[in-house]
N, C-alpha and C positions, 0 to 999 in steps of 0.2 A: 255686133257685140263689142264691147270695150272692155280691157280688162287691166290694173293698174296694178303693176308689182309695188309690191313695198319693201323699200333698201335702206332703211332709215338708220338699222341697227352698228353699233360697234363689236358687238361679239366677245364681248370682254372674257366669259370663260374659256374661250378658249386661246387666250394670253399663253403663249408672249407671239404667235402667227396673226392675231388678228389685233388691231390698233384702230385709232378714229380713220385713218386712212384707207387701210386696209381692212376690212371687217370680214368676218367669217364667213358670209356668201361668196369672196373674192376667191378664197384659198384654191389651188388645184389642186386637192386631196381626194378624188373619185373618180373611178375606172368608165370611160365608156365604152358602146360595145363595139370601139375599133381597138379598143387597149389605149385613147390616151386619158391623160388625166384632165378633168376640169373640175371648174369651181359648182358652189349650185346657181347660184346665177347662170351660167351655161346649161348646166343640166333642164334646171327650170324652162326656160327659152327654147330649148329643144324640145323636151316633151309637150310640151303648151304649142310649139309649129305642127308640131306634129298630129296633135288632135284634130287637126282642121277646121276649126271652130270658126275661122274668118274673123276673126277679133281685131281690132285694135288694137295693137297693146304699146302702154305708157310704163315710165318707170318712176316711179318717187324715191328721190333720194337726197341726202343731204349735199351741197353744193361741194365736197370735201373729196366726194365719191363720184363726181362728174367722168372724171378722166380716165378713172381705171373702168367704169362702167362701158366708156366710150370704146376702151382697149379690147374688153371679153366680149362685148354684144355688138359692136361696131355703130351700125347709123341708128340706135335707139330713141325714143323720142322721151325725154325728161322732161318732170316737173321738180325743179330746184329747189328745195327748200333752205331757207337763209340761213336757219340755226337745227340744229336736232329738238322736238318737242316729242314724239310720241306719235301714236296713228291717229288720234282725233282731230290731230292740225292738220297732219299727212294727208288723209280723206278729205277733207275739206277745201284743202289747197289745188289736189285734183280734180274735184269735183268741178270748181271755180276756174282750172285749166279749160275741162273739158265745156265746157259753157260757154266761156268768155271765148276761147284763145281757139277751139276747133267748132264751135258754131252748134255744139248739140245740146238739143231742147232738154228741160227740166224733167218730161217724164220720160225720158233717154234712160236704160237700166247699165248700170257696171259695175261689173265686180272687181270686188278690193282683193288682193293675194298677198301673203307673206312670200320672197323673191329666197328664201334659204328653204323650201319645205321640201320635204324626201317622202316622194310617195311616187305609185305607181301609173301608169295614161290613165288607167279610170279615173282616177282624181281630176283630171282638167277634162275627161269627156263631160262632167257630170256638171260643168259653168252652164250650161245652157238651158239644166231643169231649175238651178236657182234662179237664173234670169228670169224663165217662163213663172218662177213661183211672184216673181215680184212684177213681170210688165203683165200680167194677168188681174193684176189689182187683189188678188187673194191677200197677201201680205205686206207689210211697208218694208221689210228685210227676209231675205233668204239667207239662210245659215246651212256650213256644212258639218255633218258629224261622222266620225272617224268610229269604227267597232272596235272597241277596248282591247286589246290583247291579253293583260294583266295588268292590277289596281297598282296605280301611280301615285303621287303627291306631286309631282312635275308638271303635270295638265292641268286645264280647266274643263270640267264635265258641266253636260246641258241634258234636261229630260224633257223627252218628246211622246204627244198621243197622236195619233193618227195625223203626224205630219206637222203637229202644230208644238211649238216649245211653251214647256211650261215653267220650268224654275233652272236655274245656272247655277253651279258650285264650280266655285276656284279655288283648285291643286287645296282639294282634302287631305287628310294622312289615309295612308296605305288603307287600313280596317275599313277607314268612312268611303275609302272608293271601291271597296270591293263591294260592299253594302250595294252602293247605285251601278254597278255594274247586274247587280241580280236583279237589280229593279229596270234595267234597260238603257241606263245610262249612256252618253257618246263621247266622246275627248270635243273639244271643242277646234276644232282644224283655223277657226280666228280666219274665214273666207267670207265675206259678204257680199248679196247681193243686191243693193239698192238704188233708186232712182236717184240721178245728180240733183233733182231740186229738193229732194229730203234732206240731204247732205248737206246742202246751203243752208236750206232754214235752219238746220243745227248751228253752222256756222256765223248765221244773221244772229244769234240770241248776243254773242261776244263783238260784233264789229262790224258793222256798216261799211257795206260796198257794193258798187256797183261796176267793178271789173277785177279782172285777176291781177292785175295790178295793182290795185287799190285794196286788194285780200294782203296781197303780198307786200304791202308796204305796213300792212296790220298784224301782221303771222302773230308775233307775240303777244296777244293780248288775247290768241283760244290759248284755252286752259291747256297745260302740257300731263295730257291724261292719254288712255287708251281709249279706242272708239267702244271697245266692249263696255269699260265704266260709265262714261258718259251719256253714247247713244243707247246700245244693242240690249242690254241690261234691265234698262226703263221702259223700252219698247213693249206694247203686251203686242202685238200682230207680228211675229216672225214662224217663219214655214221651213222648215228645216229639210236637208237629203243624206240620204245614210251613204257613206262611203263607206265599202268594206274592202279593205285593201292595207297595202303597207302605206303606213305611216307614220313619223318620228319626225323629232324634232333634235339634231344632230348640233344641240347648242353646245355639249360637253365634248370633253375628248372622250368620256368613257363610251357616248352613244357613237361618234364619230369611227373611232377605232375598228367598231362593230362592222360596219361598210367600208373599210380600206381593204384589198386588193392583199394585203402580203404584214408581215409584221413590222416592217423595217420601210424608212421612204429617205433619199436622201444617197448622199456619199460618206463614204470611210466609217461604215455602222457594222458594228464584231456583236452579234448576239450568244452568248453564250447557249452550247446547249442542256442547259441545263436551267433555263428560264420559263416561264407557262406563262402564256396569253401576258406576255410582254411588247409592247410597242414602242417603238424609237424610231422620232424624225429629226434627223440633223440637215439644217441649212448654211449649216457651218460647212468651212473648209479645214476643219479639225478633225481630229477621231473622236467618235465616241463609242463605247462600250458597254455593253450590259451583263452584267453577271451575276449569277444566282438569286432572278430578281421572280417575284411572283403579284399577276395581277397588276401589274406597272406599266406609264404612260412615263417616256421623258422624250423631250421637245427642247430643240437645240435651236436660237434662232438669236438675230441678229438684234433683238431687242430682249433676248431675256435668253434664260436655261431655266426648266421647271421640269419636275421630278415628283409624281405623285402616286398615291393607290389609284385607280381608275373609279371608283366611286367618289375619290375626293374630290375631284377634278368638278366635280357639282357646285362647288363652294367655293372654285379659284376667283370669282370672281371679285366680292371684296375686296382681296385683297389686292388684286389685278390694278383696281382703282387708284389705290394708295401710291402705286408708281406713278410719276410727275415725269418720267426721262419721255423727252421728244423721239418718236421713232425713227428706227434707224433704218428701214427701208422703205421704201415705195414704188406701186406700179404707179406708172403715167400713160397719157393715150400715145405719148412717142416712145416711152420705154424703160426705163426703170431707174433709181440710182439705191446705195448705200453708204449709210454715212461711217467712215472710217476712222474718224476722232474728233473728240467735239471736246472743248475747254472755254475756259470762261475764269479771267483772271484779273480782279481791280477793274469789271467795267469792257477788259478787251477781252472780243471772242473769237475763237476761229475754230472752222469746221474741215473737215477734208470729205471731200466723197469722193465716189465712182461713179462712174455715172456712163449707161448705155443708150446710143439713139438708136432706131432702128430705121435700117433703109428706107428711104423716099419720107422721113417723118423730121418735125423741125421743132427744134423750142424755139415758143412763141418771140416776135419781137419784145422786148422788154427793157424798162430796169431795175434799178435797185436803190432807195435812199436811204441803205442801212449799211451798204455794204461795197467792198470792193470784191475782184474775183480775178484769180489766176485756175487758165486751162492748161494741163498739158494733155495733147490729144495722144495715146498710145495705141490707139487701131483705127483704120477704114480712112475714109475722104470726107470731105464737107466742103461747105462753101459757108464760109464766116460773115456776119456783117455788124459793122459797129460805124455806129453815127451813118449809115448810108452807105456805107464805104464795102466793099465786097473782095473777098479775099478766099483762094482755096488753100485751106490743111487738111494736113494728111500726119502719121507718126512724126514724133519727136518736135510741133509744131509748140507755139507755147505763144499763149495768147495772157494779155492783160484786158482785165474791161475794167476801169475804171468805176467809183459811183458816179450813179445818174447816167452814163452812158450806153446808150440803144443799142442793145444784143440779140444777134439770135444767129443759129446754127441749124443748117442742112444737113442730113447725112443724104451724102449719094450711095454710101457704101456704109453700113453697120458703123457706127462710130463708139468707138470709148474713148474717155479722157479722165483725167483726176483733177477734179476744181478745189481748191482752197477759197475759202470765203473768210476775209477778215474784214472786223467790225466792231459796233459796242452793239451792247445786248443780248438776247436771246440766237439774234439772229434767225427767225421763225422765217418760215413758208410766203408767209402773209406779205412779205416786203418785196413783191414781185408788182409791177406796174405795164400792163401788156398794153401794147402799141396797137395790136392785133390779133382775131385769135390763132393758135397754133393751127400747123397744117393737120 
């Protein structure tokens, strides 16, 4: 079996922790059962090993999320997508992986997964009846349905007779979903299970190819829709499995909160007692404080402070959007930095970060044609190299790299430093030119 996470998303409601870099599958906000925290991405991965289904499993995500992916899941096998479009490029791009690039035939079955879903192991034992619905020739899609707990407007619901779907509604108001709940209605879990050469042919109607290469040198030209709209929707042959278990979709803080471990996540956080089902995450190195607060979500973080009812927090999104500011933190598959002031004045810009390597892990050879860069190293050891040239620091070392001049650093030993980057422009991410890739 194969099975293909999909990580495509930014996560925007739940701004200001989650960014195009960092998206809300990343966060480690959920308890496991050793007591630590991980992200769902981890959780996912875990429970999905844990099934023992003998799968394959691929990850699709946007090329933006390569590194921190590489960081939570380690040697994962990705399919990169060039730009963010939605799941009906995402499937397809897959599909066209798994064909071209690992050698499996077109009536090969695989299931599609959303890589943030919060559900219980029956959820992943249950990949192998959608399989069997679709390599059995019964159906051209296998779909999974979730037993409604209480009528939503948040989901998409599907009705099924004896195994086979007959009509989809998406996220009704409340009155219209309790109605198909008594008619037998299912949330729509967005899991498919279909053969890679269906998928193609969806793909062939937008762009002619005859490798994955040549899909991916096309990406833009399938429509930036969801597979639901497109394919799954129009389909009349799809066979559906009833999952009855927990299930949610942990897009909000208000659903998120619900699965957190304690009220409070973070350092220097004073809850007053006299607050109800209040939660406060500070990633600050600040104090925060809550007092006589009721039904409240507030979120301390390096790219924003947000302060909401826990119902609102449904609706941060919009407005999430309207923010333009570059984010101020990021994991990497070596280790993290944040940015510590950023100005931009007549043309000249300059950034300061922090920035953590972590033992035995190196930034890539590189350079820069936007930018010059001052290190000062304040923790651990390294072994520096510029233009060829190799050099060990350790504290109080203070490096210049030049523009255009070939960088890269070793920690032997956990490293921080404080980089200053000056320049004109934006000074983006994007002005990095690797030599090779990182260790």
């Amino acid at each position: 079996m194969n099975v293909v996470l999909l990580s495509g998303g930014s996560g925007k409601r739940l701004w200001p922790l989650s960014n195009d870099f960092q998206s809300k599958q990343f966060l480690k906000l959920l308890l496991n059962e050793r007591g630590e925290y991980e992200s769902m991405v981890q959780r996912v991965m875990r429970q999905l090993t844990s099934a023992h289904l003998g799968a394959n499993v691929f990850v699709s995500c946007n090329a933006a999320q390569a590194d921190i992916l590489k960081r939570q899941l380690g040697d994962v096998e990705m399919v990169l997508e060039p730009s963010r479009r939605n799941t009906f490029p995402a499937i397809a791009l897959s599909a066209a992986y798994l064909h071209y690039e690992k050698g499996f035939g077109e009536n090969e079955v695989f299931i599609s997964c959303p890589i943030d879903v919060f559900a219980d192991a029956a959820y992943f034992m249950l990949f192998s009846d959608m399989a069997e619905l679709v390599s059995s020739g019964k159906y051209r899609i296998g779909l999974m349905g979730a037993m409604p707990t209480f009528p939503t407007e948040k989901y998409g619901y599907f009705l099924q007779r004896d195994g086979k779907v007959s009509a989809f509604i998406e996220k009704p108001p409340s009155d219209e979903a309790g109605q198909l709940i008594s008619q037998g209605a299912l949330w729509n879990c967005g899991v498919f299970a279909l053969k890679i050469g269906y998928a193609l042919s969806h793909a062939r109607r937008f762009a002619e190819f005859d490798s994955y290469a040549s899909l991916l040198e096309q990406f833009t030209q399938l429509p930036q829709i969801s597979f639901d709209y497109e394919a799954v929707e129009k389909e009349p042959s799809i066979g559906a499995v009833v999952y009855d278990g927990v299930w949610k979709d942990l897009g909000t803080w208000n659903t998120l909160t619900e699965e957190m471990s304690g009220s409070s996540m973070g350092r220097n956080i004073l809850i007053s007692d006299n607050c109800r089902d209040t939660h406060v995450l500070n990633m600050l190195n600040i104090p925060v404080i809550a007092q006589d607060l009721s039904d409240i979500v507030v979120i301390a973080s390096h790219d924003g402070i947000l302060v909401s009812s826990k119902p609102g927090t449904s609706y941060i999104k919009p407005l999430a959007e309207q923010m333009s500011f570059r984010p101020m933190y990021e994991q990497r598959r070596w280790g993290d930095y944040r940015v510590l002031d950023y100005k931009q004045d007549n043309g000249a810009s300059s950034i300061v970060k922090r920035l953590r390597i972590e033992a035995g892990q190196s930034i890539s050879y590189q350079y820069h044609s936007k930018r010059s860069e001052v290190w000062v190293i304040v923790s651990g050891e390294g072994l520096l190299t510029i233009d060829g040239v190799d050099s060990a620091v350790g504290p109080g070392s203070v490096i210049e790299v030049p523009t255009k001049a070939k960088h890269s650093l070793l920690a032997a030993a956990a490293l921080e430093f404080i980089e200053v980057q000056l320049g004109e422009g934006s000074l983006e991410e994007d002005d990095i030119v690797r030599i090779k890739e990182e260790l």
